[in-house]
FIPATOR-145919 format. One record per residue: residue number from 0; residue in three letters; x, z, y of N, C-alpha, C in turn. Coordinates in steps of 0.05 Angstrom, whole numbers, plus 5000, padded with zeros to 4 digits. Each point is the difference from the previous one (the first is absolute). Layout:
BEGIN
pt nr=NUM	rest=ALA	n.xx=X	n.zz=Z	n.yy=Y	ca.xx=X	ca.zz=Z	ca.yy=Y	c.xx=X	c.zz=Z	c.yy=Y
...
END
This chain:
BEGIN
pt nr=0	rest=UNK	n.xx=6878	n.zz=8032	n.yy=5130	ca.xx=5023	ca.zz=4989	ca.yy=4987	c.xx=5015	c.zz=5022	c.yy=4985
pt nr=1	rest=UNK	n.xx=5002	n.zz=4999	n.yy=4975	ca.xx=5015	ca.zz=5013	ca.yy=4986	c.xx=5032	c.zz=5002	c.yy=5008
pt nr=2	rest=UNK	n.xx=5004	n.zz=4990	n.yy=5007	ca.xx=5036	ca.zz=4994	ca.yy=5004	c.xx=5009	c.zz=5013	c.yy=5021
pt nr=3	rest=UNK	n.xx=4985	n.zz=5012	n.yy=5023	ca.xx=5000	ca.zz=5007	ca.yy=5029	c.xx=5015	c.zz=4977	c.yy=5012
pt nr=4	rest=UNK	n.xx=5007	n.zz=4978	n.yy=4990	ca.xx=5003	ca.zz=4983	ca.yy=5026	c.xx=4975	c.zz=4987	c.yy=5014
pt nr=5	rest=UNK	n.xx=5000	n.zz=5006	n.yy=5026	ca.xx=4976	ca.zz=4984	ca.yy=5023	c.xx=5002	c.zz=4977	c.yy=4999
pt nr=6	rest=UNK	n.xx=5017	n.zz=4979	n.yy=5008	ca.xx=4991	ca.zz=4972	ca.yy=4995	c.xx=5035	c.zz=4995	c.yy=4995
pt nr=7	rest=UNK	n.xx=4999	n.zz=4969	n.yy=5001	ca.xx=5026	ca.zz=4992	ca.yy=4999	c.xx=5001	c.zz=4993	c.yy=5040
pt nr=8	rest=UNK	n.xx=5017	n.zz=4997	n.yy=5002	ca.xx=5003	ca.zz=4988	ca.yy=5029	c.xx=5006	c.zz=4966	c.yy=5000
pt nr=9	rest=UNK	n.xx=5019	n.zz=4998	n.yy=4987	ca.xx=5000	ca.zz=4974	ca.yy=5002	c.xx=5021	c.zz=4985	c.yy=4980
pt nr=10	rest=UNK	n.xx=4992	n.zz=4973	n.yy=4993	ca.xx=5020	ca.zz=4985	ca.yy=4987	c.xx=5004	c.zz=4980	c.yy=5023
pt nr=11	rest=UNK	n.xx=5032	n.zz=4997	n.yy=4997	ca.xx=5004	ca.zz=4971	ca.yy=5022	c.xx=5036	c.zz=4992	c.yy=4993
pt nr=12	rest=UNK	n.xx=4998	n.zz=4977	n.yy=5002	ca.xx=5031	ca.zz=4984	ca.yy=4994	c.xx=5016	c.zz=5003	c.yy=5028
pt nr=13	rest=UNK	n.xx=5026	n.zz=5010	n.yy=5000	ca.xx=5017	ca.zz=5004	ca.yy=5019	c.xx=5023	c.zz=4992	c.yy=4986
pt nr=14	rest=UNK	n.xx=5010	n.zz=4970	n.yy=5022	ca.xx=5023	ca.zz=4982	ca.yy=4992	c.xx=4998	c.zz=4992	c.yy=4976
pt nr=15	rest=UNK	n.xx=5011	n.zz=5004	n.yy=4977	ca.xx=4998	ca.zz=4983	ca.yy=4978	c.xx=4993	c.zz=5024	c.yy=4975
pt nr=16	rest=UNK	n.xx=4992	n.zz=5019	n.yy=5000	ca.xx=4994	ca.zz=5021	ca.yy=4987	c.xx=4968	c.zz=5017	c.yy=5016
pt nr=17	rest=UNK	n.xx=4982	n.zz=5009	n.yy=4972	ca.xx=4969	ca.zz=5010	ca.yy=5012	c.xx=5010	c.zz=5034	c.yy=4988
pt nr=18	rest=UNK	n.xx=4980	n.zz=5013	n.yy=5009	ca.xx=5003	ca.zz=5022	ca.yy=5006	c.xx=4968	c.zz=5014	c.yy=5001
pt nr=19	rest=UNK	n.xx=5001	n.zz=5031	n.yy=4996	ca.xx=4971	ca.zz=5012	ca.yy=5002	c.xx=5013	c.zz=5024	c.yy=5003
pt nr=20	rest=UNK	n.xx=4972	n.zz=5007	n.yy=5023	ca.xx=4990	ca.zz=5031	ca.yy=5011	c.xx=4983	c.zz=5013	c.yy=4992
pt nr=21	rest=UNK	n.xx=4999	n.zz=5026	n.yy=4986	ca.xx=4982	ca.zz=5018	ca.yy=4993	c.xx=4997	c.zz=5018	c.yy=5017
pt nr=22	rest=UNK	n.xx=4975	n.zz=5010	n.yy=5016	ca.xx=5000	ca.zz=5024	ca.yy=5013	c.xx=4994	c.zz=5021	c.yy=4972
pt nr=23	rest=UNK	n.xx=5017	n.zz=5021	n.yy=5005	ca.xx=4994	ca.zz=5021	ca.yy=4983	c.xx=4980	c.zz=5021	c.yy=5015
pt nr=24	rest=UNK	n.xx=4994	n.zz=5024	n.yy=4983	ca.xx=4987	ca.zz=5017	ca.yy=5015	c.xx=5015	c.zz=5021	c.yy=5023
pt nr=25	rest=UNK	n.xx=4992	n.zz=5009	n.yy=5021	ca.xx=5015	ca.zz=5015	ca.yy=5024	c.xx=5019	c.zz=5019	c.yy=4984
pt nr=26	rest=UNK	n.xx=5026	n.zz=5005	n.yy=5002	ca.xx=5016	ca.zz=5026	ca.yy=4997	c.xx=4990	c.zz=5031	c.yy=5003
pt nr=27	rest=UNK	n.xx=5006	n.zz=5017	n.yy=4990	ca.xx=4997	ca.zz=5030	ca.yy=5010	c.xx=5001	c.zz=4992	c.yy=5033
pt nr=28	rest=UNK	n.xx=5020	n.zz=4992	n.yy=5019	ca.xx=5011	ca.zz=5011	ca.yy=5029	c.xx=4972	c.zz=4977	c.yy=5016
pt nr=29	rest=UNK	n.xx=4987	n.zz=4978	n.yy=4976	ca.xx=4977	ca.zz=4989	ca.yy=5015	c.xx=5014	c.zz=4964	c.yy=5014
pt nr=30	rest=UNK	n.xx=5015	n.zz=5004	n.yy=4989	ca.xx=5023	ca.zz=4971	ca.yy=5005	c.xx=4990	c.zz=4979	c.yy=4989
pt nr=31	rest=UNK	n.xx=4995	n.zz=4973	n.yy=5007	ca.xx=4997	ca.zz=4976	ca.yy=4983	c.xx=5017	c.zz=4997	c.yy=4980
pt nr=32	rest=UNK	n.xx=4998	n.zz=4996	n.yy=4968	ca.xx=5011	ca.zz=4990	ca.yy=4989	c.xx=5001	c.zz=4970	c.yy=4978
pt nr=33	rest=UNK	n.xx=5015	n.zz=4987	n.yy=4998	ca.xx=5002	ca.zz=4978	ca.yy=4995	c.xx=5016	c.zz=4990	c.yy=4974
pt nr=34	rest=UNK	n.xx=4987	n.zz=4983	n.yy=4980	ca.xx=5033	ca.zz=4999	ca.yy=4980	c.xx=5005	c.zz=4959	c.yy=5010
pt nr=35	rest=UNK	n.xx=5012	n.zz=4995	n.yy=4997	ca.xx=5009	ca.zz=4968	ca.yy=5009	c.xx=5029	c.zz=4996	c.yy=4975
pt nr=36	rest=UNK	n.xx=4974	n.zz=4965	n.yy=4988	ca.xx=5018	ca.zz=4995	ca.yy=4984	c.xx=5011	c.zz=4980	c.yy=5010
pt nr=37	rest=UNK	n.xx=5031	n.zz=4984	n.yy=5002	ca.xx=5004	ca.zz=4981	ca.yy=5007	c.xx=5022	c.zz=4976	c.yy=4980
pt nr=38	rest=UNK	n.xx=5002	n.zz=4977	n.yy=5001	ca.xx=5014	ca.zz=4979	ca.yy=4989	c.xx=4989	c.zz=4988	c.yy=4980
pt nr=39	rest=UNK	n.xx=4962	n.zz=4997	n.yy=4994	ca.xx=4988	ca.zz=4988	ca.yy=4981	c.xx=5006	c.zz=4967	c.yy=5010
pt nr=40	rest=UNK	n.xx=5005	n.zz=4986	n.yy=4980	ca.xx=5001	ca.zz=4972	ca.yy=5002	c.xx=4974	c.zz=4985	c.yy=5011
pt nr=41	rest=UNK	n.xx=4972	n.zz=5007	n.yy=4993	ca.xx=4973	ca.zz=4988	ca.yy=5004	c.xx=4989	c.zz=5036	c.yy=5007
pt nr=42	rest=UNK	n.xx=4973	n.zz=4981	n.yy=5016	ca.xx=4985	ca.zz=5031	ca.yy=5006	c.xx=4982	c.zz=5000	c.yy=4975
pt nr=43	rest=UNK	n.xx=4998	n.zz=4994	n.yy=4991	ca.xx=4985	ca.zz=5000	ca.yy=4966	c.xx=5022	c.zz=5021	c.yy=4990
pt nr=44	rest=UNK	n.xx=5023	n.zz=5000	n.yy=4997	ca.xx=5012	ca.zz=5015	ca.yy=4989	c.xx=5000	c.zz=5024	c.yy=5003
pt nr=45	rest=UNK	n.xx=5003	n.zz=4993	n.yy=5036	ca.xx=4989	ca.zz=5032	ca.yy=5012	c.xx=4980	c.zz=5018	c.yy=5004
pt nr=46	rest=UNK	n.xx=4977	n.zz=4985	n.yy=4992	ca.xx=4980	ca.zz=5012	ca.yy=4999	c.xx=4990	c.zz=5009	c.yy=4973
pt nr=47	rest=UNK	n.xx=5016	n.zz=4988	n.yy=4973	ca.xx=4998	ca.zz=5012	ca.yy=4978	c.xx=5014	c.zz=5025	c.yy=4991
pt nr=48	rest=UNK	n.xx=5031	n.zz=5006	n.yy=5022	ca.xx=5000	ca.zz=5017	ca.yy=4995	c.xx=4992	c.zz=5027	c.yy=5020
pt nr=49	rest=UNK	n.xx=4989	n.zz=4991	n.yy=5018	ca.xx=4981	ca.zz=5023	ca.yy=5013	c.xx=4980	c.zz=5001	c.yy=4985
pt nr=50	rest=UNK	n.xx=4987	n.zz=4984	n.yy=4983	ca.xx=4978	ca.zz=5014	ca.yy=4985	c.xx=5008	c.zz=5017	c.yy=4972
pt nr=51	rest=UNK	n.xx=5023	n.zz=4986	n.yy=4991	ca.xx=5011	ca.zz=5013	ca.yy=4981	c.xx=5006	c.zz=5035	c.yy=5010
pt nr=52	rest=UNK	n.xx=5015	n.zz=4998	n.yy=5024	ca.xx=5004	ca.zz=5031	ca.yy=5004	c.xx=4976	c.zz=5019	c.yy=5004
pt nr=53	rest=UNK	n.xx=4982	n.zz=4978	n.yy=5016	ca.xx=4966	ca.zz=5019	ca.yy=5013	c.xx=4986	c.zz=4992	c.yy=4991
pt nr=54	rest=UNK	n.xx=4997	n.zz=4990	n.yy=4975	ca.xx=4973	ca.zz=4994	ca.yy=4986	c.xx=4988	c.zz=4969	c.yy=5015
pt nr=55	rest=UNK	n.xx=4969	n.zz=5010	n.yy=4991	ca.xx=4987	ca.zz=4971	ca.yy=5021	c.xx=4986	c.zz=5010	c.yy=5022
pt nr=56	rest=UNK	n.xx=5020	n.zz=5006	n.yy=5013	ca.xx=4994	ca.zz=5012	ca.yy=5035	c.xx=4993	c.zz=4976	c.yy=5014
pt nr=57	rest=UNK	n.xx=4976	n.zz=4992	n.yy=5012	ca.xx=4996	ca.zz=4973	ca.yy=5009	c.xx=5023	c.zz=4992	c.yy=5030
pt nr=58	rest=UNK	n.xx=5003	n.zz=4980	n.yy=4999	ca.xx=5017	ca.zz=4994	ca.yy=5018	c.xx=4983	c.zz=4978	c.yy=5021
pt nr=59	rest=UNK	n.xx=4999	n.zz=5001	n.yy=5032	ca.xx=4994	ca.zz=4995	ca.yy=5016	c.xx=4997	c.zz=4964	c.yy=4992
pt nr=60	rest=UNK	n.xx=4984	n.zz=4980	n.yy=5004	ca.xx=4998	ca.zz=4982	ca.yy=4996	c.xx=5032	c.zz=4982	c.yy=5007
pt nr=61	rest=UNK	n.xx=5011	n.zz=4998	n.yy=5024	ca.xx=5028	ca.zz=4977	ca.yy=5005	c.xx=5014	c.zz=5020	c.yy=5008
pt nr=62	rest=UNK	n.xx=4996	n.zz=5038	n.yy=5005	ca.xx=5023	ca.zz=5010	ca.yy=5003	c.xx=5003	c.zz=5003	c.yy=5026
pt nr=63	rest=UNK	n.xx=4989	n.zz=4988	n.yy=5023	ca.xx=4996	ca.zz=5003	ca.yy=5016	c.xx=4995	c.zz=5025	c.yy=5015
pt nr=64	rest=UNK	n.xx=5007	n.zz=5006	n.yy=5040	ca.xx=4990	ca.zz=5030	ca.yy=5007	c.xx=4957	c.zz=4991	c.yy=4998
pt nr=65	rest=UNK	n.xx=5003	n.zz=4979	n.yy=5005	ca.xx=4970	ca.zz=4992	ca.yy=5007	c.xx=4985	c.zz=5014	c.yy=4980
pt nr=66	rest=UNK	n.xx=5008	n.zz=4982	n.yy=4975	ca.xx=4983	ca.zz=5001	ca.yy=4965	c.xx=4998	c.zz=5030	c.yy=5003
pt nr=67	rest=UNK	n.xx=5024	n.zz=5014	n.yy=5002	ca.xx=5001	ca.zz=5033	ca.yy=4995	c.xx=4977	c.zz=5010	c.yy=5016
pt nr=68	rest=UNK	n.xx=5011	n.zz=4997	n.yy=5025	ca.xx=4973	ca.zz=5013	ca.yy=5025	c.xx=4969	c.zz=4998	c.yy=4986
pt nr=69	rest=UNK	n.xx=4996	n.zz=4973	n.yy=5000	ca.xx=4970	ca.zz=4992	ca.yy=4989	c.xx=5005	c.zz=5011	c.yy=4979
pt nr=70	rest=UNK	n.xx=5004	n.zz=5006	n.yy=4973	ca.xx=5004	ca.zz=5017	ca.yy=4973	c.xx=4994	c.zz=5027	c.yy=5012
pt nr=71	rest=UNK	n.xx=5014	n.zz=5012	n.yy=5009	ca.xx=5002	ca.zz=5028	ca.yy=5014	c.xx=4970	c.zz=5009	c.yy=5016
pt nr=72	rest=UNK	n.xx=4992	n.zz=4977	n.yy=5012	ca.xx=4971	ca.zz=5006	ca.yy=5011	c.xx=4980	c.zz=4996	c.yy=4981
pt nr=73	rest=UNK	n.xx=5001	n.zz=4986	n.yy=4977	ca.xx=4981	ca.zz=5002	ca.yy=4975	c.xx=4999	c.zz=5029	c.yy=4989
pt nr=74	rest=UNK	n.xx=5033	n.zz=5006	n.yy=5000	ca.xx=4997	ca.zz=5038	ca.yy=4985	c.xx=4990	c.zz=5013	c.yy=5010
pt nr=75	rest=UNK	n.xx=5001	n.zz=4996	n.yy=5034	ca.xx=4994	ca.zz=5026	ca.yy=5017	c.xx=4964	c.zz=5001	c.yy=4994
pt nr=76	rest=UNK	n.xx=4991	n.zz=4978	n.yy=4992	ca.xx=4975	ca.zz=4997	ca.yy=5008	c.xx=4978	c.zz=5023	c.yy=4987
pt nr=77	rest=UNK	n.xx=5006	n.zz=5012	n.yy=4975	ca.xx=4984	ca.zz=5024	ca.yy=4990	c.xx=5010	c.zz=5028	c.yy=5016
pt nr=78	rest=UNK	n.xx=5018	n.zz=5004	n.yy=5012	ca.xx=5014	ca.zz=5021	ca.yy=5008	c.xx=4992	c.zz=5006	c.yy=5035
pt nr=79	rest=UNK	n.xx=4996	n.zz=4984	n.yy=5010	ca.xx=4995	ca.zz=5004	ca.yy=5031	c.xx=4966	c.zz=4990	c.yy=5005
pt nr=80	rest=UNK	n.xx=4993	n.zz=5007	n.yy=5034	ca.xx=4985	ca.zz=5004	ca.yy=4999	c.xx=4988	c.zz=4965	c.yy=5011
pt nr=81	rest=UNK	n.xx=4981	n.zz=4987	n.yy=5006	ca.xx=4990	ca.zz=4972	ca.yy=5003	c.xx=5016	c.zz=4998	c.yy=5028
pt nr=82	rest=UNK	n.xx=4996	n.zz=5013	n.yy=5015	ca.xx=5006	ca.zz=4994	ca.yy=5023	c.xx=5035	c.zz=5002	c.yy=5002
pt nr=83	rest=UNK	n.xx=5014	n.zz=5016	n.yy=4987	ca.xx=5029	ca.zz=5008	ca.yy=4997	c.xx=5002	c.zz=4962	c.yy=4992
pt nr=84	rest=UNK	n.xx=4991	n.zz=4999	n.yy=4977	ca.xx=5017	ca.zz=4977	ca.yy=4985	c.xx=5000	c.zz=4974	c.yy=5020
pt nr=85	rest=UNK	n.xx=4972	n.zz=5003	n.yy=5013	ca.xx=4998	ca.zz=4981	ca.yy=5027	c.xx=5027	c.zz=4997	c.yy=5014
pt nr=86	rest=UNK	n.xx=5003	n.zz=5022	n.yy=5015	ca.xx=5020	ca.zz=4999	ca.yy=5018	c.xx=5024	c.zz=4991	c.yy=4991
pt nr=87	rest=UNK	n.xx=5007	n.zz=5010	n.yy=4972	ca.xx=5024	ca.zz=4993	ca.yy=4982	c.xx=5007	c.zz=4968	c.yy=4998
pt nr=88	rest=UNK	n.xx=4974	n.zz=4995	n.yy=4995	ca.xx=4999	ca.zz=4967	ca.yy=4997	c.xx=5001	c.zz=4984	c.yy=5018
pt nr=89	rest=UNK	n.xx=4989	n.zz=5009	n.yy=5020	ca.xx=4999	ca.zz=4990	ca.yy=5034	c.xx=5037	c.zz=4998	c.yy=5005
pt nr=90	rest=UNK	n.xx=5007	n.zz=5026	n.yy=4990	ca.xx=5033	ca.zz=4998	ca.yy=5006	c.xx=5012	c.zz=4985	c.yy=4997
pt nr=91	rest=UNK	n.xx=5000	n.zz=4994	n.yy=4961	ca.xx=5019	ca.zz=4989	ca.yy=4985	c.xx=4995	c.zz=4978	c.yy=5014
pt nr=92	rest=UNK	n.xx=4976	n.zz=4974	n.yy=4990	ca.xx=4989	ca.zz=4983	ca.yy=5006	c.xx=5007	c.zz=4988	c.yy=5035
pt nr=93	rest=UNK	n.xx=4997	n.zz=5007	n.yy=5022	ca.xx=4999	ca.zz=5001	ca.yy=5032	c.xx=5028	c.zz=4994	c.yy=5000
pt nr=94	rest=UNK	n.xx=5011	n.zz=5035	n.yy=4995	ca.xx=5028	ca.zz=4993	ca.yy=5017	c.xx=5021	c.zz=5001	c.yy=4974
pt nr=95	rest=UNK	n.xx=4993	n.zz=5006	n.yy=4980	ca.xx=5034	ca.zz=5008	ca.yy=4974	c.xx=5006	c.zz=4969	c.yy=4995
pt nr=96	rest=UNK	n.xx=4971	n.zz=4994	n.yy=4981	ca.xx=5002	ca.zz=4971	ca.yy=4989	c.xx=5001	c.zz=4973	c.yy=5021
pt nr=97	rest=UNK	n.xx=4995	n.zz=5000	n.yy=5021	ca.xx=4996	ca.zz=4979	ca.yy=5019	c.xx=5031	c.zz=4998	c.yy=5017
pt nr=98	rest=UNK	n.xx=5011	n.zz=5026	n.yy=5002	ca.xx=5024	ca.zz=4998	ca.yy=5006	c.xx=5028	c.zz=4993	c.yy=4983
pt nr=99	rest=UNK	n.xx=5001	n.zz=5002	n.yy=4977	ca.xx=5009	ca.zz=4993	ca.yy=4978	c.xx=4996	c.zz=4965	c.yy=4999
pt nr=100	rest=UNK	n.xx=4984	n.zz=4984	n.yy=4988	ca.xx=4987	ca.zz=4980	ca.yy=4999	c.xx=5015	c.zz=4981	c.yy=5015
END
């Protein structure tokens, strides 16, 4: 990704106004960082202007922790080893996503 943003985190409507999360990349001190836009009328709106700011950074299918997790285990998949991604997936899948749900 040209932009250094990693993914978006999430679009979602809270009360009568939608809103979006960008994870940015880690700080110098190694800190999560985040930019969050909030008071878009529609999440169409909000997600045009998260792409407007980060390009066409793909965004998790409904925005969801689930969509992300499963997204996140597609990336890992050239980078770790068969058996690593196993366990990863055994995780998400078993106990992240099943408990969520």
């Amino acid at each position: 990704m040209t932009t250094g943003v990693q993914h978006v985190g999430q679009l979602r409507t809270k009360r009568k106004s939608c809103e979006f999360a960008i994870d940015l990349p880690r700080g110098r001190d190694g800190k999560r960082r985040q930019m969050r836009r909030r008071g878009f009328k529609t999440e169409k709106l909000a997600e045009r202007e998260a792409r407007t700011r980060f390009g066409n950074v793909d965004l998790a299918e409904d925005g969801t922790v689930a969509a992300e997790l499963v997204e996140w285990l597609q990336e890992r998949e050239p980078d770790v080893a068969v058996t690593t991604l196993a366990d990863y997936r055994n995780a998400v899948m078993k106990y992240i996503i099943r408990t969520l749900s």
